[in-house]
N, C-alpha and C positions, 0 to 999 in steps of 0.2 A: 852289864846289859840285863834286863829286867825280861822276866821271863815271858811275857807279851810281845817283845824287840824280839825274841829269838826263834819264839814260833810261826811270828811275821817274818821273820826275815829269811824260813823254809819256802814258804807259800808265798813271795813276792811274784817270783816270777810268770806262776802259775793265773796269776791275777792280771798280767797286763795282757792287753789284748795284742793282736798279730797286726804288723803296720799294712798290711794290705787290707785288713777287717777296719780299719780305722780308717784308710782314705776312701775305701769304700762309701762309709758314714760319710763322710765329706762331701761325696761327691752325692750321694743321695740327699744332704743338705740344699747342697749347690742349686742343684735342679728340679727342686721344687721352690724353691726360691724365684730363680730361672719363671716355670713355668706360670709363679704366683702372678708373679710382674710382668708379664706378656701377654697375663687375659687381662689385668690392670689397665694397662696401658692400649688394649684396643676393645676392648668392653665399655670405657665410657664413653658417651656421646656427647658433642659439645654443649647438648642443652643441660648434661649433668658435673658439666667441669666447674661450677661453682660449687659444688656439694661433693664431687669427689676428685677434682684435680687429676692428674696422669702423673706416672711416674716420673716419665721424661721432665715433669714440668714442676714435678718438687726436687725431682736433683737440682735445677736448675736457682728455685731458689733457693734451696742448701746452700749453694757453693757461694750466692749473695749474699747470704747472710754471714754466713763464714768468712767473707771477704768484709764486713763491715765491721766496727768495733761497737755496735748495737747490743747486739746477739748475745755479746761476748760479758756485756752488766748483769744481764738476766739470767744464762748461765752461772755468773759466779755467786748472785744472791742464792740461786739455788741450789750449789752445789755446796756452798756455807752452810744452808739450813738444815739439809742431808749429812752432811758432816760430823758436824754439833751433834743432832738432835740423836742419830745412830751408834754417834762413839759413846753418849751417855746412857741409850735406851741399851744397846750392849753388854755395857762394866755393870750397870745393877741386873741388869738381866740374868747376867752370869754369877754376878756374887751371891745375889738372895738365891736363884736355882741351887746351887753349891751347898750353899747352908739349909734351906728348907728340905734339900736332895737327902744330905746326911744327919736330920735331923727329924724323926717322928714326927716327936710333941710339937714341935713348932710349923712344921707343915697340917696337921692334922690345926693348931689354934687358927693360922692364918689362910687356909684353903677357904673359905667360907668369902672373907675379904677379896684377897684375889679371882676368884671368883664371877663373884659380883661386878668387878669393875673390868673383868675383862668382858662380861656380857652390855656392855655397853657398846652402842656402834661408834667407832671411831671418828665417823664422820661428826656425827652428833656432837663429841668434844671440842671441835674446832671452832664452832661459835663463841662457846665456853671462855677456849683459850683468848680469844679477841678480847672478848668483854676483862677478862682478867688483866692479860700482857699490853693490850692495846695490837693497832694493826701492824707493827714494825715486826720485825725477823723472829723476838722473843716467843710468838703465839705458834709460827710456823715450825719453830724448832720442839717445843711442846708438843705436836700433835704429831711429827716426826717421831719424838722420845717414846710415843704412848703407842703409834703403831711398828717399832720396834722392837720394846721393850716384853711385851708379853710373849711374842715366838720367843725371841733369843732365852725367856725364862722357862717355856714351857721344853722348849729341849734341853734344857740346861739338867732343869730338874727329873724329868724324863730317862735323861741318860745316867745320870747320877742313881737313878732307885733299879737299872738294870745292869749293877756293878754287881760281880760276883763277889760276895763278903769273905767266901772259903781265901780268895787273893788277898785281900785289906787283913785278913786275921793273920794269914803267914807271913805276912812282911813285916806286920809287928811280932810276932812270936822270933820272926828271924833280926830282931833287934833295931829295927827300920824306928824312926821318929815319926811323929804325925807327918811334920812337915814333907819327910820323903815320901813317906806313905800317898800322901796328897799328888804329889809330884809324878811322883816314877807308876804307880800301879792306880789311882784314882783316875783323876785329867785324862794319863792316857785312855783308859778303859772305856771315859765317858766321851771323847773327843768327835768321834765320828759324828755322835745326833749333836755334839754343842757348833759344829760345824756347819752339820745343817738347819739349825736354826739363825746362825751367823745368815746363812746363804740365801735364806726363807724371809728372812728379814729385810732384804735388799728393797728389792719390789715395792714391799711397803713402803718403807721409809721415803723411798719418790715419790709413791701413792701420796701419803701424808703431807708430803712437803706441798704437792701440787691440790691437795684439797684446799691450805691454809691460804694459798695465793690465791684459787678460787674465789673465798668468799670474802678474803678483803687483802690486798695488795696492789704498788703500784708497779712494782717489778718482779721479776723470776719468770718463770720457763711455765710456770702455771698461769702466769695473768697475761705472758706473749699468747699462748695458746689460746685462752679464752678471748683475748680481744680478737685474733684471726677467727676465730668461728662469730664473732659475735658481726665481724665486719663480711662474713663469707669469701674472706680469703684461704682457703683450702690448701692451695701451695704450702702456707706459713706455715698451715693448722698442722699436716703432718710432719711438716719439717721440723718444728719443736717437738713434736711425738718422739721421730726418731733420732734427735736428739737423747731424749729421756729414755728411750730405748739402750742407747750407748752406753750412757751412764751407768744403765742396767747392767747389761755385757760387762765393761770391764773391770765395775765393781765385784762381781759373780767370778772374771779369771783372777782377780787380786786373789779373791777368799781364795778359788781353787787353789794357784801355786804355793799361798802358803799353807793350805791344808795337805799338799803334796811334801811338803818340808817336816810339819810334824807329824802326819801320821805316813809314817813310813812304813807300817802293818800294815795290810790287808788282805785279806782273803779275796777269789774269784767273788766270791757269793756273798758276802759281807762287805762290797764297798758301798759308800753313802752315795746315797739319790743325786744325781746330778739335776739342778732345775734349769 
């Protein structure tokens, strides 16, 4: 066990919170939730239910839609293009952070480039990708891949330049290989920001996926939504929201429980940002 495992694993305890401070949160969740939805639902008047619908009356087409197998094409075009476009904006995310992280001269040559193209607005590329890829899935998963890919590098590389080196030098002096080195005292040290840039990432990449369907698609969860506002059906409009809302959530609990699996460290004062 790696001497980071062991000073975690004094201070675990110390770090989790008290399950009554915890349904606490829950229940102060609950009820402002609760209270959101109940000025919702008697705050609008029926000359504003085409513009903002009732709660009662987007569960309702929720559970329609959810009962049809419409919903269920559009959903999976866009949970395809979030998919793809995330697992690969991701793996380069992480590998260039990794090397440009552990690497001066090569972050110092290519900082200029990266740069540059991350000062681009993401939205702006998605025309781009059309004229490129054409309007089929390929453009949407591009514009996914790009607003990805720069968080998951900028944490990557982030947490890679706030590795204490005094650790990396005594693992090697204590006989360790690069490869262990990498493994056991790197990864782990940098894990918590590559984490939250995994976590950071999310958001976008729906973002993304749902800008690409915007401005040219016949299907997914971005072009149901725009055709319901476009038709002032509101019901629809949110319900594919909180759709996309979902996707959010429990792609955010995936990342957590596995980021509960490997970093099994942490300090009260040191754990990552929950978003």
């Amino acid at each position: 066990m790696s001497a980071v495992e062991v000073q975690a694993t004094n201070v675990e305890a110390t770090g989790r919170k008290p399950r009554s401070n915890r349904l606490g949160i829950v229940a102060t969740q609950l009820a402002v939730l609760v209270a959101l939805l109940a000025f919702w639902q008697f705050a609008v008047t029926d000359a504003m239910l085409p513009y903002f619908s009732r709660p009662s009356l987007v569960l309702a087409k929720l559970y329609e839609l959810l009962t049809h197998e419409d919903i269920y094409r559009h959903m999976y075009v866009t949970l395809v293009e979030i998919a793809v476009g995330y697992a690969l904006g991701a793996a380069f995310g992480l590998v260039l952070g990794f090397i440009l992280g552990r690497s001066s001269f090569l972050s110092a040559a290519f900082e200029p480039y990266i740069m540059g193209l991350y000062s681009i607005p993401k939205i702006a590329l998605a025309p781009v990708f059309i004229v490129w890829l054409g309007l089929g899935m390929a453009s949407k998963v591009a514009v996914v891949f790009v607003a990805s890919f720069f968080l998951v590098f900028f944490n990557t590389y982030s947490g890679l330049l706030s590795i204490n080196e005094e650790l990396v030098r005594l693992a090697r002096l204590m006989g360790a290989s690069w490869p262990q080195t990498a493994v056991r005292v790197i990864l782990p040290a940098a894990a918590p920001q590559i984490f939250l840039g995994l976590r950071t990432a999310v958001p976008y990449a729906v973002i993304g996926a749902v800008i690409g369907e915007y401005i040219g698609a016949s299907e997914g969860l971005g072009y149901f939504i725009l055709y319901a506002s476009q038709t002032y059906d509101a019901p629809s409009l949110f319900a594919g929201i909180i759709i996309l809302v979902a996707i959010v959530f429990l792609a955010n609990f995936g990342l957590n429980r596995l980021e509960g699996r490997v970093i099994r460290w942490r300090t009260a004062g040191g754990q990552p940002v929950q978003l």
